[in-house]
C-alpha positions in Angstrom: 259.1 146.8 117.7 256.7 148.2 115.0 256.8 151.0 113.2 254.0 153.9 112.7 253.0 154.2 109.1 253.0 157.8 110.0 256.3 158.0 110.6 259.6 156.0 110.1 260.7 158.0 113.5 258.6 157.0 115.9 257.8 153.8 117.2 254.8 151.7 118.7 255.1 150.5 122.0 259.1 149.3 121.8 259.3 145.6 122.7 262.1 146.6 124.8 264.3 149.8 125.6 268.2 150.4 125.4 270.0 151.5 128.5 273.4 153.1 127.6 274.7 153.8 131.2 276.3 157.5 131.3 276.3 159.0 128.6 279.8 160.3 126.9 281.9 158.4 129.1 282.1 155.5 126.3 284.9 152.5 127.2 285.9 154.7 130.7 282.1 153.4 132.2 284.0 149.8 132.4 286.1 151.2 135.4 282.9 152.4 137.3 282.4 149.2 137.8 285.4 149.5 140.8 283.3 151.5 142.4 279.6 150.5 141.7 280.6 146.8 142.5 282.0 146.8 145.9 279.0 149.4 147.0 276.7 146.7 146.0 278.6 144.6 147.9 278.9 146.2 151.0 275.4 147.0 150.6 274.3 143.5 150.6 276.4 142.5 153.2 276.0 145.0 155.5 272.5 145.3 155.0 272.4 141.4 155.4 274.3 141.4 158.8 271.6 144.4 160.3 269.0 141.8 159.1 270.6 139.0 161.0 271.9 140.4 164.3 268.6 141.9 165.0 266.8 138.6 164.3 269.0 136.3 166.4 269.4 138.9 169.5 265.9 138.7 170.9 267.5 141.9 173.0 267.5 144.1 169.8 263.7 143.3 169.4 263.0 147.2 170.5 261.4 149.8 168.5 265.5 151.4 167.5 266.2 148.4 166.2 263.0 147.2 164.5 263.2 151.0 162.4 266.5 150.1 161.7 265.5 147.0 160.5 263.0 148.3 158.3 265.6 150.8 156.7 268.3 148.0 156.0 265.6 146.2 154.2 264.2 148.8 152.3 268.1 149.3 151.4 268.8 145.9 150.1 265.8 146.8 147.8 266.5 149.8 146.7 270.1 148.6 146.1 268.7 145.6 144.0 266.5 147.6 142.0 269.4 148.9 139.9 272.8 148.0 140.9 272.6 144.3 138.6 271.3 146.5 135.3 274.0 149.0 136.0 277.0 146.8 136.5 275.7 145.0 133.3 275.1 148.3 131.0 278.8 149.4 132.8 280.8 146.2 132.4 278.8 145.0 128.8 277.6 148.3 127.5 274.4 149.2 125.9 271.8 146.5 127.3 268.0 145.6 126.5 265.9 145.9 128.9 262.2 144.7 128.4 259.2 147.5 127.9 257.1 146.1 131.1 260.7 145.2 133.0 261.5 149.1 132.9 258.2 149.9 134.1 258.5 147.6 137.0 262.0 148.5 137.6 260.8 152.4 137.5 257.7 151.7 139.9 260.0 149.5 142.5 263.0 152.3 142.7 260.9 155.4 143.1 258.6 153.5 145.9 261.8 152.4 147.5 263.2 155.8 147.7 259.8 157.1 149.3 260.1 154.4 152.0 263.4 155.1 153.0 262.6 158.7 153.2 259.7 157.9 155.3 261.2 155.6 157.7 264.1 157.9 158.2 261.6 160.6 158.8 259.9 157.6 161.4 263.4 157.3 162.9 263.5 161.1 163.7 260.3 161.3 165.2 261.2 157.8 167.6 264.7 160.3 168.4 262.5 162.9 168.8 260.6 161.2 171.7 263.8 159.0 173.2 265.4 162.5 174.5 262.4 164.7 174.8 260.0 162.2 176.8 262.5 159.3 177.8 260.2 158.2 181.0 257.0 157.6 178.4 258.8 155.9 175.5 258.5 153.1 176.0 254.2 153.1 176.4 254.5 156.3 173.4 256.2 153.9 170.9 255.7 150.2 170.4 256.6 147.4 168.6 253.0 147.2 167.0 253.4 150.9 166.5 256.4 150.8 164.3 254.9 147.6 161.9 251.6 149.8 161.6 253.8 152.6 160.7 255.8 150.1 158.2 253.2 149.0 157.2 251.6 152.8 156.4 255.0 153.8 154.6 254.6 150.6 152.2 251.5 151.0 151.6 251.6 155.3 150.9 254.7 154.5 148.3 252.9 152.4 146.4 249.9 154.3 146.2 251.6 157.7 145.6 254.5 156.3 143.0 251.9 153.6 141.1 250.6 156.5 138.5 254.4 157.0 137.5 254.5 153.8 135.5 250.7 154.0 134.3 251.4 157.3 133.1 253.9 156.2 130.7 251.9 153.5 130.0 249.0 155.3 128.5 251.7 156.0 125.6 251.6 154.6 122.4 254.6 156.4 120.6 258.0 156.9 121.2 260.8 159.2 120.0 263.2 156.3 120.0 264.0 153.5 122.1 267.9 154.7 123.5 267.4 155.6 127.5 270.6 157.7 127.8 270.5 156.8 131.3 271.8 153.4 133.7 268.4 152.7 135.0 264.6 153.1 133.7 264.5 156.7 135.7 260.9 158.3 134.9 262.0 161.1 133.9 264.6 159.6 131.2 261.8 157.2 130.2 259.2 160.4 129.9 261.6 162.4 127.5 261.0 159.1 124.9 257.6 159.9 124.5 255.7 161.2 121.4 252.6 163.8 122.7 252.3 165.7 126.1 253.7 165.2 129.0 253.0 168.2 130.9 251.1 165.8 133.5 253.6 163.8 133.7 256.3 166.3 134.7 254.2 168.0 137.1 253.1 164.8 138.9 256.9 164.1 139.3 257.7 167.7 140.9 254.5 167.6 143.1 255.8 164.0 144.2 259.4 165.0 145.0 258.4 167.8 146.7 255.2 166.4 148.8 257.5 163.2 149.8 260.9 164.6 150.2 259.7 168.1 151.3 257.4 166.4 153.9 259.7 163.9 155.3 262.7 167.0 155.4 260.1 169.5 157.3 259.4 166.5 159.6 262.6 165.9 160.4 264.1 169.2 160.8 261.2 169.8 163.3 262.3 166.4 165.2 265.1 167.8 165.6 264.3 171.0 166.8 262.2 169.8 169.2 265.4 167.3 170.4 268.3 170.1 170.3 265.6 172.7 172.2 265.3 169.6 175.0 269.2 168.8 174.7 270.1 172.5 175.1 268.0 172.4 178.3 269.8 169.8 180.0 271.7 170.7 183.4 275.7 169.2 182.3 277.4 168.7 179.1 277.8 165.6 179.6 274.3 164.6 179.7 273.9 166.7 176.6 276.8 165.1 175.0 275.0 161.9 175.8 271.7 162.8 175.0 273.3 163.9 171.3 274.9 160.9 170.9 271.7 158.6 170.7 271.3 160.8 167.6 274.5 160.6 165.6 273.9 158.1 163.4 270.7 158.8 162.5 271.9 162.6 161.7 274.7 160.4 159.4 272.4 158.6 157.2 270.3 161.3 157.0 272.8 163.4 155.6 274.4 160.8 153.0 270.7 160.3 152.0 269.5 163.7 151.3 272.9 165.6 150.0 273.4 163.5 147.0 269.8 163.3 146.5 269.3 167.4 146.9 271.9 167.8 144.7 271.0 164.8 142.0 267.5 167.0 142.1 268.3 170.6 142.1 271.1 169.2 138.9 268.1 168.0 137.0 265.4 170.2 137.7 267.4 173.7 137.3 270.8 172.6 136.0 270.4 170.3 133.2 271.7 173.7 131.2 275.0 174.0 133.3 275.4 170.5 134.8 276.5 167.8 132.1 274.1 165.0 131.8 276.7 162.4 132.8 277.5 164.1 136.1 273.7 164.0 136.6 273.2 160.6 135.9 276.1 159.7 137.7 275.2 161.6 140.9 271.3 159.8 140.6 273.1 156.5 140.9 275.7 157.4 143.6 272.5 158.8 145.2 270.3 155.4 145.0 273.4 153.3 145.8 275.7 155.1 148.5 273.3 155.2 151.7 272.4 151.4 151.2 276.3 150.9 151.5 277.3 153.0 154.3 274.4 152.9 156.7 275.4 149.4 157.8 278.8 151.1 158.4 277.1 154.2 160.3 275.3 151.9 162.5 277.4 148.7 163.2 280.3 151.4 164.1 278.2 153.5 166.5 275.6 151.7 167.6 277.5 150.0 170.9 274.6 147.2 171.0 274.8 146.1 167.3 278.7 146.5 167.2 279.0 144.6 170.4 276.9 141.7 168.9 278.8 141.6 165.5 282.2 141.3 167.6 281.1 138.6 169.7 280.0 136.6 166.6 283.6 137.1 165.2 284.9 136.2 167.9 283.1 133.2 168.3 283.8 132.1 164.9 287.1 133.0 164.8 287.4 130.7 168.2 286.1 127.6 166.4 288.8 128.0 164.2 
């Protein structure tokens, strides 16, 4: 860390920042840890088991599954990207994290959270078609189909979240060095900064509102166009059915977007009535509670994944 010879203030290009976790919590962050830890856990081991039963049962190698795939990796990720610096800052307290490791850290969770907002979107539209054209689904959506459209959600994060890191890169001078915050957020990082940031503040609304505005129109229309077919059918148990293919996803999709809505909405217009620590504890129950209970959501009501997990208990309890 150098100083300016401008002023003893400010400081030129940190050699690393200082992540305090939440901020006026103090010693009580320590017991967080109860419930950070085992939704890191379950995260990792959930997410792990998706991974695996869909890569052993060559019968789960169907569009569904290879979405659902994509969303449990894209969770493991996004759960990685912050859960190890948080337990640390919660467990240790204040801890260093390197200048370019924040930036990287920054870059991998906002791209992660635009994936997983796209593939969700991806999973309404393959709903969408599964109840409201059932006869052509299978020639409508593929399994090259959904890796192009992987592959076109990987490749739109990174182009659309890249400028958040080089915008804060282009700084030379900071305020101080103290991220009152459990991750390198862009936001909390942006508030450091000596000079304008005007750019930087706008890009970020224009990007939460172009991803997660998209993806939310998209899916409210999916499912528009599934209840209008669902509403149409002749018996309620065929509608009942028909509804049920479309639980789960209507699960994750809420435990994703309420805590995010509200982790938004807190920053954006409520940083005057919401404390900061309930905002920066609502943006890490945000990035970290979907990774742990979509495995759940799934592997309890999906009857071909649950099925599968039984009969690998069961067969290792047997050898026992």
């Amino acid at each position: 860390m150098v100083e300016t010879p401008q002023s003893n203030s400010t400081f030129l290009y940190p050699t690393f920042f200082l992540l305090t976790g939440i901020p006026g919590l103090g010693g009580a962050q320590t017991w967080l840890t109860m419930v950070f830890g085992p939704m890191y856990l379950l995260a990792l081991l959930g997410n792990g088991a998706l991974l695996a039963v869909i890569q052993i049962d060559s019968t789960l190698h169907q569009p569904m599954f290879l979405l659902l795939a994509t969303l449990a990796a894209t969770d493991l990720g996004l759960a990685t990207s912050i859960a190890p610096s948080l337990l640390a800052v919660l467990w240790f307290g204040p801890q260093p994290v390197p200048y370019t490791a924040c930036l990287v850290q920054m870059f991998f969770v906002h791209a992660l959270t635009a994936v997983e907002s796209g593939v969700l979107l991806a999973m309404a539209c393959d709903r969408a078609v599964a109840v409201g054209r059932p006869l052509h689904y299978s020639i409508l959506v593929t399994k090259a189909r959904v890796g192009y459209a992987a592959l076109a959600l990987v490749l739109k994060a990174v182009a659309i979240v890249v400028p958040f890191p080089l915008l804060v890169a282009q700084f030379e001078h900071f305020h101080a060095k103290t991220i009152h915050h459990a991750y390198c957020a862009h936001m909390a990082v942006v508030e450091l900064v000596v000079g304008n940031t005007r750019v930087n503040n706008l890009y970020g609304l224009a990007l939460s509102l172009a991803v997660s505005g998209v993806d939310i129109l998209g899916i409210s229309g999916s499912y528009g166009l599934i209840a209008h077919t669902v509403l149409r059918l002749p018996t309620r148990e065929a509608r009942a059915k028909a509804f049920g293919t479309c639980s789960s996803h209507i699960c994750v999709i809420l435990a994703f977007y309420v805590p995010g809505l509200f982790s938004y909405l807190t920053h954006r217009f409520g940083h005057h009535t919401v404390p900061k620590p309930v905002h920066i504890l609502f943006s890490n129950i945000y990035l970290l509670l979907p990774p742990a209970l979509n495995p759940l959501i799934y592997g309890a009501r999906t009857k071909q994944i649950r099925d599968r997990l039984l009969e690998t208990f069961a067969f290792k309890k047997s050898q026992f």
